[in-house]
N, C-alpha and C positions, 0 to 999 in steps of 0.2 A: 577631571574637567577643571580649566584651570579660570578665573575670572575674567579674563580677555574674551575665552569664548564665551561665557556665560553673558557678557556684555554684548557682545557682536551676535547672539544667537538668544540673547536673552527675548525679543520683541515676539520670536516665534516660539518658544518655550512656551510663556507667559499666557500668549494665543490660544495654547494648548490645556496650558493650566487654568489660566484664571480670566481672562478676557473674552473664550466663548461665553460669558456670563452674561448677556444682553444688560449693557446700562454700568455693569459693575466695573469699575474704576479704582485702581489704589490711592489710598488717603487714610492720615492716620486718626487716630480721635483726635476730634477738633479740641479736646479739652484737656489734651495731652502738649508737651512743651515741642515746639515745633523742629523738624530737623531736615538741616538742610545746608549746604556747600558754604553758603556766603559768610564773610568773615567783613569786620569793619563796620562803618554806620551809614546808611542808603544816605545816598547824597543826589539829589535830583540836577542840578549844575554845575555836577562833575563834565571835562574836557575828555572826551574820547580820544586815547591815547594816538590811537591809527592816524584820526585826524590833523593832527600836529604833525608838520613836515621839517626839513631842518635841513638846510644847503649849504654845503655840499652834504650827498647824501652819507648813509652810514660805509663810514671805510672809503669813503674817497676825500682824494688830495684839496686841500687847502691852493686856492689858485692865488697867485701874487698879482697883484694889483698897481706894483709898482717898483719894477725891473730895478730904476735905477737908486733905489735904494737900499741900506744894507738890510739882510732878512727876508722875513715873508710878512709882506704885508697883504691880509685877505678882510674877508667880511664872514659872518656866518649866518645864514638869516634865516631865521623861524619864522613862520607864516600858521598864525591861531584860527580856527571855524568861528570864534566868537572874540567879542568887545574884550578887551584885559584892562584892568586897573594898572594906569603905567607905573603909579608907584611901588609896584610888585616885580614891574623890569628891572632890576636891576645886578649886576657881576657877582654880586652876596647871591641873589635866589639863585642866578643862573651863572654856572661855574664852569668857567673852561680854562684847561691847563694850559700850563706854559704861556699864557698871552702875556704883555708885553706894551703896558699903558692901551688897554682896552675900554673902547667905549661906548653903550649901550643906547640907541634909539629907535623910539617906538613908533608907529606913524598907523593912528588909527584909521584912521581911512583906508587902511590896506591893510589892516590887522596884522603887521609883521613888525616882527622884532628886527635890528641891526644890529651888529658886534659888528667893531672893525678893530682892528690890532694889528700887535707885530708878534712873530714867532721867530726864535732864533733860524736860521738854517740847517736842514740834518734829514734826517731820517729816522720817523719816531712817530709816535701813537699819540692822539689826544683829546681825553674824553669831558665830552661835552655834557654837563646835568641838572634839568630842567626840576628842580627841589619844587614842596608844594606848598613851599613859600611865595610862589608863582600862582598869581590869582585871579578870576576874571570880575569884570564889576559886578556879579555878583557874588563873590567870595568863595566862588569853588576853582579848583585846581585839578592839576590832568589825574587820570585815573592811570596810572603807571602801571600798573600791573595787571590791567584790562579785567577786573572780575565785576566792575560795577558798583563797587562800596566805596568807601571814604576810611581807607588805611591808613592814610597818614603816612611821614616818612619814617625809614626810608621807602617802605614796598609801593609805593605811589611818586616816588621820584624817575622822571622819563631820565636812561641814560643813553649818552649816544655817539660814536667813535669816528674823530676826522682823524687826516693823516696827513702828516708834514713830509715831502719828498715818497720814498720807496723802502718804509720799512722793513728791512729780512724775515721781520716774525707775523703771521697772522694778526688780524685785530684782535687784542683783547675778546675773551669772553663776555658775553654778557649775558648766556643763558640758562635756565636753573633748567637742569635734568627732573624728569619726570616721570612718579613712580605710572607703569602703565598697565600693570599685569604681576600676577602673581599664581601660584600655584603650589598645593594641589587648593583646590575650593570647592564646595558643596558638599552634595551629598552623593553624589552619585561614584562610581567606580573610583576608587582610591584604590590602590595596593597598600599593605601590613607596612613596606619597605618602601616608601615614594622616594624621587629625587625634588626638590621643594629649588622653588627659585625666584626671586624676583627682578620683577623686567625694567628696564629704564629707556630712556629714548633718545640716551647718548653717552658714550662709552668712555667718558671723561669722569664720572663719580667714581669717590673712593672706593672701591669693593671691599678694603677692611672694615670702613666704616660699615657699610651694610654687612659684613658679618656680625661684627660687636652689638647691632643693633637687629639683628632680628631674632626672633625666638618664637618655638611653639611649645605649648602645654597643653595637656588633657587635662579632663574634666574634675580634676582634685586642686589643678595646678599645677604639678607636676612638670617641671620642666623638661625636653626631651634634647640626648645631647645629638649636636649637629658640626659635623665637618665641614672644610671645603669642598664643595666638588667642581670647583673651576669657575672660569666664563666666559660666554662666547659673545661676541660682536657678528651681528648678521648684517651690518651696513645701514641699519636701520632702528633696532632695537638690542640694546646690551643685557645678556642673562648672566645672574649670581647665582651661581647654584649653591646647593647644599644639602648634606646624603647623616642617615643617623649613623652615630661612630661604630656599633656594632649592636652583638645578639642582645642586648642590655639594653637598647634604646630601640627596639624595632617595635612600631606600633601595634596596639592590640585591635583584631579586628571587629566590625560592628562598631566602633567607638568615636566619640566624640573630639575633634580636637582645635584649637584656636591657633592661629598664625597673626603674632603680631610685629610690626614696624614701626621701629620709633624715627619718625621723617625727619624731626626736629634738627636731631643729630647728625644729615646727611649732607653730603656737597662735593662739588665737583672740584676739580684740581686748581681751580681758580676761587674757588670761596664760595660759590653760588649755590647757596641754600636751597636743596632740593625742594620738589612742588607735587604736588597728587592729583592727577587728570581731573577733576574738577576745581580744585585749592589752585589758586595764585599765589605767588608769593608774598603771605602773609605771616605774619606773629603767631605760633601757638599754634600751627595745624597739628590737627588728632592723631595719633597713630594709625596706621594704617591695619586696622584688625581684623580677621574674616575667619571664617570656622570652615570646618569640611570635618567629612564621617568617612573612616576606611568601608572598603567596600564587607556589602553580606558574607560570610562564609559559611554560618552557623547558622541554625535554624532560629526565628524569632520574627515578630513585628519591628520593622524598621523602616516602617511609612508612614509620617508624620498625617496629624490628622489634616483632611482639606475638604473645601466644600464642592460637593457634587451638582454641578448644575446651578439654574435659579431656582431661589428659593421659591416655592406657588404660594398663591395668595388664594384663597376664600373670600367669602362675605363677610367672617369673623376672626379669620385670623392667616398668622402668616408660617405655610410649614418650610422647615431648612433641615436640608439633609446632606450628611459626611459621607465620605469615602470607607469612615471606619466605624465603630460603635464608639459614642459617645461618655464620657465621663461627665454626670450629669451633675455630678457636685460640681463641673467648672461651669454647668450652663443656665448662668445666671443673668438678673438682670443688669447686671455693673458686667458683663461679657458681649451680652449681648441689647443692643440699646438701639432701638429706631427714633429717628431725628425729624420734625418738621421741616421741610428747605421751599426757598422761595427765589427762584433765578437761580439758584445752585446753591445759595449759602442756609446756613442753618440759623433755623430762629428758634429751636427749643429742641427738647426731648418731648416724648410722650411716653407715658405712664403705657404699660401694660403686664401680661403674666406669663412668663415661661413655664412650660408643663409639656410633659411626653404622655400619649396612651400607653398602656401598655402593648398594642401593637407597633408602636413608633420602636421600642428598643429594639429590637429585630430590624425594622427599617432603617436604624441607626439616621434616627430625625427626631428632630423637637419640634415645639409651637409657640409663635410667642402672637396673643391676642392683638387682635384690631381694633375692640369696644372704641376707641379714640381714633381710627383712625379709619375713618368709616367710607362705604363709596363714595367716588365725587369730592371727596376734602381734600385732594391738591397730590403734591412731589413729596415725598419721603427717603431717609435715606436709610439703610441699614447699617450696623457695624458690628462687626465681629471682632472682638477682641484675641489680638494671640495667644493669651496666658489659655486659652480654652484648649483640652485634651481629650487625646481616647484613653480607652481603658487599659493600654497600656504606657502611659503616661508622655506621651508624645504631643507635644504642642499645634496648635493649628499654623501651616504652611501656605499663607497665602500668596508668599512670592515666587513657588514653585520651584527651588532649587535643592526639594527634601533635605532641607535642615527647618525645622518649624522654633515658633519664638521668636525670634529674631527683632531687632527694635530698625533695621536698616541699618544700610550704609553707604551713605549719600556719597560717600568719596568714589565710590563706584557705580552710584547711580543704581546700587541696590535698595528697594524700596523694603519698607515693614513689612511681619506678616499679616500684619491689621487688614480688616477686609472690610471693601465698603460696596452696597449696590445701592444704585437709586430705580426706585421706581413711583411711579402715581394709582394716584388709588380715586 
């Protein structure tokens, strides 16, 4: 199974897994460092990139405005949603090639910028770039790269491609390919021998570069060696492939293994910094890393611990039961920890006691007391820590994709195994 489906089929999986749960919701401990896509610093009066218009549009011709002189003389005009500080209009923030004693006016009342100039005559490309040294009166600038942060340049600089006469060549590029899928991932059916590959969403990235840059290791580290195995372009999405060299690298089955991508180092034949389905093009995106388990062949447990059901509640306490028997050195109170909430948010922990009967090992359940959390006192949440295991040391799996542990991975919109239910008491 490879991540694309996992994402596209993740909502029903999840359904199945963990969301029959009346009330239960993934969330990781609030008291854990948070993880999550956004890069950059929230900026509340950042300019919504879409919003910003620019005439002539992207890839059309520079119209002459004045035949009987020599050249192209045109205008370019930006039209803002909001007020700009004009002393931020100016040829230094906002830069267009090739012009020709050009000169820049602002007319708030209409909230549009003018350029007017001269361009030689010819046939040629000419890119227009709205820096975010470009600022509105209240000192935010356009969000360039539409994720909603405060990047800074350049990944927040809007760029943009007019054209003088009838170029021979396409417009310049201006788009960063984008990792979308990968494979193999999880835990489910792998073969000993997979073809491993990653996917992009246009067929202009270097493919040496994603050779030199991607690698998988098992669980020591151990690097595993990998060849070409080509790539195809489907009209839509481009696959890298990649096959182990031989009997010497062929995965061991039952076994754990990591696939990772270093994105930093990737780009397409024009320069443009590849991006990862949630990541904009920003400074420092993560690598791209995901685990997957070859398929069973052998006999053994290779079902990650997960929770059965909702947990039921008593007068005094609250019983939670596994799929699996429990390791009950992990079912502690720093594992498992219930949370006062009030509107959804949390206003404390409460004290209580985990303890099993000895009928529970068999039921493969624990209890953790209510004394504090009595009828009629309000919304609670629960939280299940992943580090918790069964007796064969398998972590708890509360994203369903039987790999258990897991801390997430937002670049895929793969959530942690951490497990949370709310309910009221």
């Amino acid at each position: 199974m490879n991540i694309g489906k996992f994402l596209r089929l993740g909502s029903a999986l999840l359904l199945v897994l963990m969301l029959a749960l009346v009330g239960c919701g993934k969330k990781d401990n609030p008291f854990e460092p948070a993880t999550d896509a956004a890069q950059g610093v929230s900026t509340s009066n950042l300019i919504n990139s879409g919003l910003v218009t620019i005439t002539p549009g992207l890839g059309n011709a520079l119209t002459d405005i004045d035949g009987g002189t020599t050249g192209i003389q045109a205008e370019i005009v930006i039209t803002f949603p909001v007020y700009m500080d004009p002393a931020t209009l100016t040829l230094t923030n906002i830069t267009v090639e090739s012009i020709q004693n050009g000169v820049i006016t602002y007319y708030p009342e209409l909230k549009k910028a003018v350029i007017f100039g001269t361009w030689n005559a010819g046939a040629y490309w000419c890119r227009v770039t709205l820096t975010t040294a470009v600022r509105t009166k209240g000192g935010g600038y356009i969000d360039g790269n539409g994720n909603g942060q405060g990047d800074g340049a350049p990944y927040d600089n809007k760029r943009h491609y007019v054209r003088v006469g009838a170029p021979a060549t396409p417009a310049p590029d201006i788009i960063h390919p984008a990792l979308v899928d990968g494979s193999p991932y999880g835990g489910f059916v792998n073969p000993i021998y997979p073809m491993f590959y990653c996917a992009f969403n246009a067929n202009d990235i270097d493919s040496n570069l994603v050779r030199s840059n991607f690698s998988v290791k098992d669980s020591t580290g151990r690097s595993i060696s990998l060849k070409s195995g080509g790539t195809n372009w489907t009209g839509a999405t481009f696959y890298v492939y990649f096959r182990p060299t031989g009997s010497d690298s062929v995965l061991i089955s039952n076994a754990p293994y990591t696939v990772n991508v270093n994105l930093n180092s990737l780009a397409d034949s024009n320069g443009n910094k590849a991006v990862w389905v949630n990541y904009a093009y920003v400074a420092n995106i993560p690598n791209a890393v995901w685990p997957f388990r070859t398929s069973t062949t052998v006999a053994g447990d290779y079902t990650p611990l997960r929770l059965s059901g909702n947990p039921s509640l008593t007068a005094t306490e609250m019983i939670i039961t596994f799929n699996d028997s429990l390791d009950m050195a992990t079912a502690t109170t720093g594992n498992i920890i219930v949370y006062k909430t009030s509107g959804g948010t949390i206003t404390g922990a409460i004290s209580g006691r985990v303890y099993a009967q000895p009928s529970d090992i068999a039921a493969r359940q624990v209890r953790f007391t209510l004394e504090n959390a009595p009828t009629g006192s309000g919304s609670y949440r629960l939280y299940l820590n992943r580090q918790m295991k069964d007796n064969a040391g398998l972590m708890l799996d509360g994203n369903g994709n039987n790999i258990g542990g897991e801390a997430g991975i937002p670049g895929w919109n793969i959530p942690s195994d951490d497990i949370s239910w709310n309910f009221s008491r």
